[in-house]
Structures are given as C-alpha cells and as structure tokens.
Steps between C-alpha positions, in 0.01 A plus 500: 500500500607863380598733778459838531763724653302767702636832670291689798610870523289635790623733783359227771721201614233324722208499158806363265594256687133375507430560151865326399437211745165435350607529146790262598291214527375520190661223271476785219722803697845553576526819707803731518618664739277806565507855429458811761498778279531637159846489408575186665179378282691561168813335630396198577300499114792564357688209695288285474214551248207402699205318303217709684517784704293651744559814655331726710396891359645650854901396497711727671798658295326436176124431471357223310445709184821644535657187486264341222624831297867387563417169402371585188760726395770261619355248284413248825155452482499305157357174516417578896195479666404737741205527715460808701394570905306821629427631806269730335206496253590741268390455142797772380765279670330175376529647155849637546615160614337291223636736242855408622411132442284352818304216446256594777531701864363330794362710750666485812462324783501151308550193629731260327201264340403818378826602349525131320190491411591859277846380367282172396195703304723796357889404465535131454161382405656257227659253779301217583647433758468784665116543391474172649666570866220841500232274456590242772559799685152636504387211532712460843392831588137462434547177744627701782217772457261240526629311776533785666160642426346148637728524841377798616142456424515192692694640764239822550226208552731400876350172377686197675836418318544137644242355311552296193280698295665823563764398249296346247228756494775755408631206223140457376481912458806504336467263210129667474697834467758318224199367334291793501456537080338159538254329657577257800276279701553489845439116544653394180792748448610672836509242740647224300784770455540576883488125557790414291699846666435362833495096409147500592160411384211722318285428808726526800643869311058570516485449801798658643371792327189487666620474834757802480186677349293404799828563788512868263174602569511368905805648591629761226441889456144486441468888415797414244303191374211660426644770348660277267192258452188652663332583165557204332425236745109399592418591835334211618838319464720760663836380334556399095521210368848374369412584176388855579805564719706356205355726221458864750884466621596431122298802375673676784826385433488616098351847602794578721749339267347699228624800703806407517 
C-alpha cells in the first residue's frame, strides 16, 4: 500500500501531536516531523517534499498564505497536496488560501477523524485504501455513538444492573438500532441474535427481558421512566411490553444519534 508523506505546520505542539499520532496509524501515512511556523514550514518541504500538507492560516513568523505564496514562487508546491486549517470563518481568507492551491480549509477546532475524513474526500480520494480505512472508521465511530447513546439511556432508568437482561436488552436495542432501514421481528430476529451473543436461547433472552422490565419499573426512576415511556405504554399495564420497550429506546436511540 502507497504511503503518503504528510507535514503538520501549526503553532500548537499538544493538537500535532494528536493529529500526527492519529494519522500515524493509518497504514496509508507517514508523518514527518512537524512544523511550528512559517519558515520552518518551507524548510522541511524543501527537505523533504512532503506528499500532503496541512497547515494552519495563523503560523507565527510567516502565515499560512504567506508561506503558500513562497511555495508557489519557489516552485514547492508542484505535485503537493495541501489542505488548509482556520481558526476563523472568513470567506476572503478561504478564498485567498484556495487561490494559492488549498484543497479545502477545515474550520478549527477539528478533531483528527475529522481531519482524515477531509484529506480522504478532497486530497487523496483516488486511494482505496485509504477510502476504505474512512469507511471502517465511521462505521467504528457510529458504533461508539450508539453504544454510548444506549448506556446512558439505560443508566438514567437506575434500573437494576445485575440482572441478566440488563445486558441483553441494551444488545437487543442495538442490533434494532443497526437494523433500523429494515424490518426486524422481535421473536424471530432480535432474540435469536442476543441468544447467540450471550450463548443463550430465544426464550430464556424473553424472559430475561421481561424480568429486568418488570425489576425497572419496581425499583428504577419512575419519574425518568415515564418520561421516557409514559405516552406510549397502556395504562392498565403500567410498564411496556418487551417489544414496546425494544422499539421506544430504539426510536430514542436514532433521534439522539441523529443529533450527533
């Protein structure tokens, strides 16, 4: 697999070591040493004629399109591909920079899936494999948002932890959450799937469910509970059924995912 030589030129140790460190793992990145400010910036191109660079508008000692001028003029930034960082949304200085040869400016603060996910889309958009470490990236971050998202619903309910159906109500929201374009059936899709996560049966996963429903609604937050259900369940039952818990804390779970 092709790697790319990148630079960082940013005046802030502590964000390039976190951006570089991140990059670093990617199979598709071999970062250089990085860059403080402006003139250092064009000495290290000229050394080592980095594949990509980014660099941040606000450099001390030369700015970012002082250096992209120098670059040009030098004859450096042939064949280089440089994305751009701002502090500031400024359509002048996103012009300015873009003239001089930027791919695209990321507003700062970024994180570093942020960053990749840029370099991926504008600067090296023809490698695979890099296109194909994004995707399993958002797909790794999507699975952290939703586990997440799940967690602390469940943990807002104080419902009781111990039980066996604590765990595999949260499994049975997930894949409902992963499965949301299509249509699952409780009985013939969800709990098979819990069963074979927890080397279970379909029945004993139903019923574990049920019982952590029926220890939630004895011993949890009840104002929290009915927040979260009190429209949607009948009230001569008083709690949902596992199919009704199932589908609310799903719907939940996309809203706030959908939120970010």
């Amino acid at each position: 697999m092709k790697k790319h030589k990148v630079l960082i030129a940013k005046d802030n140790q502590g964000y390039c070591q976190e951006l570089g460190s991140y990059l670093g793992k990617m199979a598709v990145f071999d970062v250089m040493p990085f860059a403080y400010d402006g003139y250092e910036t064009i000495e290290r191109i000229a050394i080592n004629k980095p594949d990509l660079l980014l660099i941040d508008a606000v450099l001390p000692k030369l700015d970012g399109v002082g250096v992209l001028k120098k670059l040009n003029a030098m004859g450096l930034s042939k064949g280089m591909r440089i994305i751009a960082l701002s502090p500031f949304a400024d359509d002048d200085l996103v012009k300015q920079l873009e003239e001089l040869g930027a791919l695209y400016v990321i507003y700062l603060p970024a994180v570093p899936q942020q960053v990749f996910s840029r370099i991926v889309d504008f600067a090296i958009q023809d490698d695979d494999g890099a296109k194909r470490i994004s995707r399993d990236n958002r797909r790794e971050e999507m699975k952290n948002l939703r586990d997440k998202v799940i967690a602390n619903y469940f943990y807002s309910m104080s419902a009781p932890v111990n039980l066996a159906g604590y765990q595999q109500a949260k499994a049975a929201v997930a894949y409902c959450v992963d499965n949301y374009d299509r249509q699952s059936y409780v009985t013939k899709d969800v709990y098979p799937y819990v069963a074979e996560l927890y080397d279970s049966t379909a029945k004993r996963v139903e019923r574990n469910i049920r019982t952590f429903i029926e220890a939630a609604w004895e011993r949890g937050d009840i104002e929290k509970l009915n927040k979260l259900f009190g429209y949607t369940v009948s009230q001569h039952k008083g709690r949902p059924t596992n199919k009704e818990f199932i589908a609310l804390m799903t719907e939940r779970a996309i809203m706030r995912m959908r939120q970010g």
